[in-house]
N, C-alpha and C positions, 0 to 999 in steps of 0.2 A: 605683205605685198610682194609683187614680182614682178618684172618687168619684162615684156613680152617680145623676143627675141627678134633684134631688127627693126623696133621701132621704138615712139616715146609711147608707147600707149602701158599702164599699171593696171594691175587688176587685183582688187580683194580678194584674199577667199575668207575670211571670216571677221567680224568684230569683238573687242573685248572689252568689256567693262569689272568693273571692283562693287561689287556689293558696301553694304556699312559695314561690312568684316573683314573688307580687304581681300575676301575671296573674289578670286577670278573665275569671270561667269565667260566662257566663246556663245557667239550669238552669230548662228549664221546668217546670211547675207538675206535668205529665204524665208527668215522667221515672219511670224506673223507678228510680230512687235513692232516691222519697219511697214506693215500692208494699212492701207487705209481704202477707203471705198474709192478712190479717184486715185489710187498709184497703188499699181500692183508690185513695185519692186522699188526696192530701199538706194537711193540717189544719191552716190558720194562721190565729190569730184576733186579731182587734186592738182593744185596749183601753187605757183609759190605767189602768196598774198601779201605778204609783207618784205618781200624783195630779199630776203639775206640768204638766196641759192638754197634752200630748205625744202622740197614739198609739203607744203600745209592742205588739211582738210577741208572738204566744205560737206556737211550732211543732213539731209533732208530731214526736219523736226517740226513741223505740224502745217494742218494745211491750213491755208486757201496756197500758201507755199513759203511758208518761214524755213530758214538754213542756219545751219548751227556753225561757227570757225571754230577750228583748233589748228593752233600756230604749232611748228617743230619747235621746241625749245632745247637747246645746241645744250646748254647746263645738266636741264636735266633729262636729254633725253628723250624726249617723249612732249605728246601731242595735248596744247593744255589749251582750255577754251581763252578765246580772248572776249571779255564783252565789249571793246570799244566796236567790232564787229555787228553786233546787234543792231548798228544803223542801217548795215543793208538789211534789204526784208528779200531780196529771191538772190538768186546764184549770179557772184560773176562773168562776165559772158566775155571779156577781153582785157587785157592788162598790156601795160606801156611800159616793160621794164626800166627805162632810160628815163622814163621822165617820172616814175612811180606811181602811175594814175590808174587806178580800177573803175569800170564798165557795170554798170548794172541795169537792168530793164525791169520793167514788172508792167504788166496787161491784168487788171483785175477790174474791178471799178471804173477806175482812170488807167491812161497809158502815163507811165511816169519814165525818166532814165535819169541817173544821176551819175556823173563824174565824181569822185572821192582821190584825194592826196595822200597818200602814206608818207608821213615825216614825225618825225623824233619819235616811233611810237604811235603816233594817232592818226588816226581817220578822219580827213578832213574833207568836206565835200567842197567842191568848187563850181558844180554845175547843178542844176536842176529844170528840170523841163517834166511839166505837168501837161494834161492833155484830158478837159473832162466834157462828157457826153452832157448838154443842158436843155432842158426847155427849148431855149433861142438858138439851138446848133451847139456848134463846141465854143469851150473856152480853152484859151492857152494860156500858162504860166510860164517863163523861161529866165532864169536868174543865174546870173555869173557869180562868184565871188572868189576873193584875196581876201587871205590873212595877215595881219598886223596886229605882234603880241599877244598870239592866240585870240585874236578878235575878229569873229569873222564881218568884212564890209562886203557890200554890191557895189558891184562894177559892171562897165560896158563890156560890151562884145569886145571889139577892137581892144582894149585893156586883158581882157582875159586872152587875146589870142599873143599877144606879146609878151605874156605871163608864159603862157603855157605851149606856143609852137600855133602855128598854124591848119595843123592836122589835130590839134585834140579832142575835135569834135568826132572824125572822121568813122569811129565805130560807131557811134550811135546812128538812128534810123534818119536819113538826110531829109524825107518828109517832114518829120516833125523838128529837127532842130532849124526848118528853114521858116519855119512856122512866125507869124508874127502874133 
């Protein structure tokens, strides 16, 4: 990776993976390994996802649009998958460093956006809003939640906004978080 002179913007020029021999295979960026009928070019976005000042990976791994994380790990160096990650299903679109809260959207079937907590290590979602095309018009889902002993409970609006700031909605799409 290199960093593009005068700005925050990174850019790949190749990937590497370890075969079962531990041989190192480069895979450029153009290969047809990362092409699929509906994405001609291979999507890897870099952010730090788990807050400890690191750039972490995020890379595009099958569609309708699954994303794969690899965390920097400061130990060993190097970029290792995290599965508590696997609960997002598309790419982060906005992060809260101060308050540790990740942004996600996905438009597929249903419109969904979920808030997630990063603490002690885990991924914890705190928001969810659902949004599905039916027979009778739409349906809306919209769920707060707090942890307690790693238990996740629902809670109100108002209880989630004294939790978490009053702007923590503020990235997601204001149509539907106004949604009842």
């Amino acid at each position: 990776m290199e960093k593009s002179p005068g700005s925050d913007n990174y850019y790949v020029q190749y990937i590497q993976e370890k075969d079962q021999y531990d041989n190192v295979i480069q895979i450029p960026l153009d290969s047809q390994l990362w092409e699929s009928e509906n994405s001609d070019k291979f999507d890897l976005y870099l952010e730090d996802y788990n807050f400890d000042g690191y750039l972490d990976l995020c890379a595009f791994h099958y569609l309708p649009s699954k994303h794969i994380y690899f965390l920097y790990d400061t130990e060993e160096q190097d970029y290792l998958e995290n599965t508590s990650y696997n609960a997002l299903y598309s790419v982060v679109f906005a992060t809260n460093f101060r308050k540790r809260l990740l942004y996600e959207y996905t438009n597929h079937k249903d419109i969904q956006q979920s808030i997630y907590q990063y603490n002690a290590g885990k991924l914890l979602r705190i928001y969810n809003f659902i949004k599905r095309d039916t027979q009778d018009g739409n349906s809306f889902t919209k769920r707060h939640y707090q942890y307690i002993n790693d238990e996740q409970k629902i809670i109100n609006e108002l209880t989630f906004k004294k939790l978490y700031g009053q702007k923590a909605l503020y990235p997601l799409n204001s149509e539907y978080t106004n949604a009842n």
